[in-house]
N, C-alpha and C positions, 0 to 999 in steps of 0.2 A: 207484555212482560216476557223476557226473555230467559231462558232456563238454560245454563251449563252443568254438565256432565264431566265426571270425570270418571276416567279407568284405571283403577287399578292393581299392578303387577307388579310379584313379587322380582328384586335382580337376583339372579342366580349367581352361585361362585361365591368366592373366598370375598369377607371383608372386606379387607386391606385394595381389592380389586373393582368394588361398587361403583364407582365415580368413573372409572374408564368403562366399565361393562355396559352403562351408564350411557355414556360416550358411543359406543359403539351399536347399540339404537336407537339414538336419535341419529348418527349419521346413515345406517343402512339405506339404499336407494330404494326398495322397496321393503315392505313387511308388513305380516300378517300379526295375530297375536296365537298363531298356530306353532310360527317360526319361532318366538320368543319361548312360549313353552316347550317346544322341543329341541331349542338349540344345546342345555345341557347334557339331553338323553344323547344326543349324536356327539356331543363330548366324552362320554363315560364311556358311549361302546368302542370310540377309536382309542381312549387308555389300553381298555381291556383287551382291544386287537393289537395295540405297541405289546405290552406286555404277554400276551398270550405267542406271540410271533416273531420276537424279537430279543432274543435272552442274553445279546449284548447288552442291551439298553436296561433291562429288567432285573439281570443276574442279581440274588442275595436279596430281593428285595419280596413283600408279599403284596398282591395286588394293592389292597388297599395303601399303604408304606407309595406305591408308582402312582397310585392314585394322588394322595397328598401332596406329594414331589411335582407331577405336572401341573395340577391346578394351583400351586401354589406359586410356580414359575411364571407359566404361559395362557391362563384362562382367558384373560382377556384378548388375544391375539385366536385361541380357539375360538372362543365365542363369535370373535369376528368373522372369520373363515366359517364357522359353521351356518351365521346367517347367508354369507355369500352363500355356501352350498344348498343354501334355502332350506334347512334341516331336512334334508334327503337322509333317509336311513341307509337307503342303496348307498351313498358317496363316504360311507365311513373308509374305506379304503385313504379315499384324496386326505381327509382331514387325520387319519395315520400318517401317512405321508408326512405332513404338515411337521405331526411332533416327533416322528425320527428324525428331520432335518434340524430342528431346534435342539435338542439331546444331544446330535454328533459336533453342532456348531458350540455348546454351551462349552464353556472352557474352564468353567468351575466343576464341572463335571467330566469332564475329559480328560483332567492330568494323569 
């Protein structure tokens, strides 16, 4: 008799974003379920380092207000990049990086 398992894990991130977040581990080339639980902590601290660092991007708004604003644009493209980064807490910088180029590029937001 054979016996299946199954695992399961909550998706992180906004609704509306589940089906690609979704997407975006089942294509990862490698992953742990280390990476999955940690890829939204290494989302939240590279918010808080855009915000905390960058008062162009951030001006008038309160973390939480930058918080909803980025995940509600770009999670799924974070979550991506954050599994590349293999949720290294060291690499919040790169995945900063990530969302100041998406913010200067967004043209809803730039007029």
């Amino acid at each position: 008799m054979t016996t299946h398992g199954f695992a399961m894990i909550e998706i992180p991130g906004p609704d509306h974003h589940k089906i690609t977040i979704l997407d975006a581990i089942l294509d990862a080339p490698t992953l742990s379920c280390g990476r999955i639980a940690l890829a939204p902590a290494l989302i939240e601290h590279a918010i808080t380092y855009v915000w905390g660092t960058a008062p162009d991007h951030s001006a008038g708004t309160t973390l939480r207000q930058f918080q909803e604003l980025i995940q509600h644009r770009y999670y799924p493209d974070l979550y991506r990049q954050a599994l590349v980064l293999e949720a290294d807490m060291d690499r919040v910088p790169e995945l900063a990086e990530t969302i100041r180029h998406a913010l200067a590029a967004d043209t809803q937001l730039t007029r």
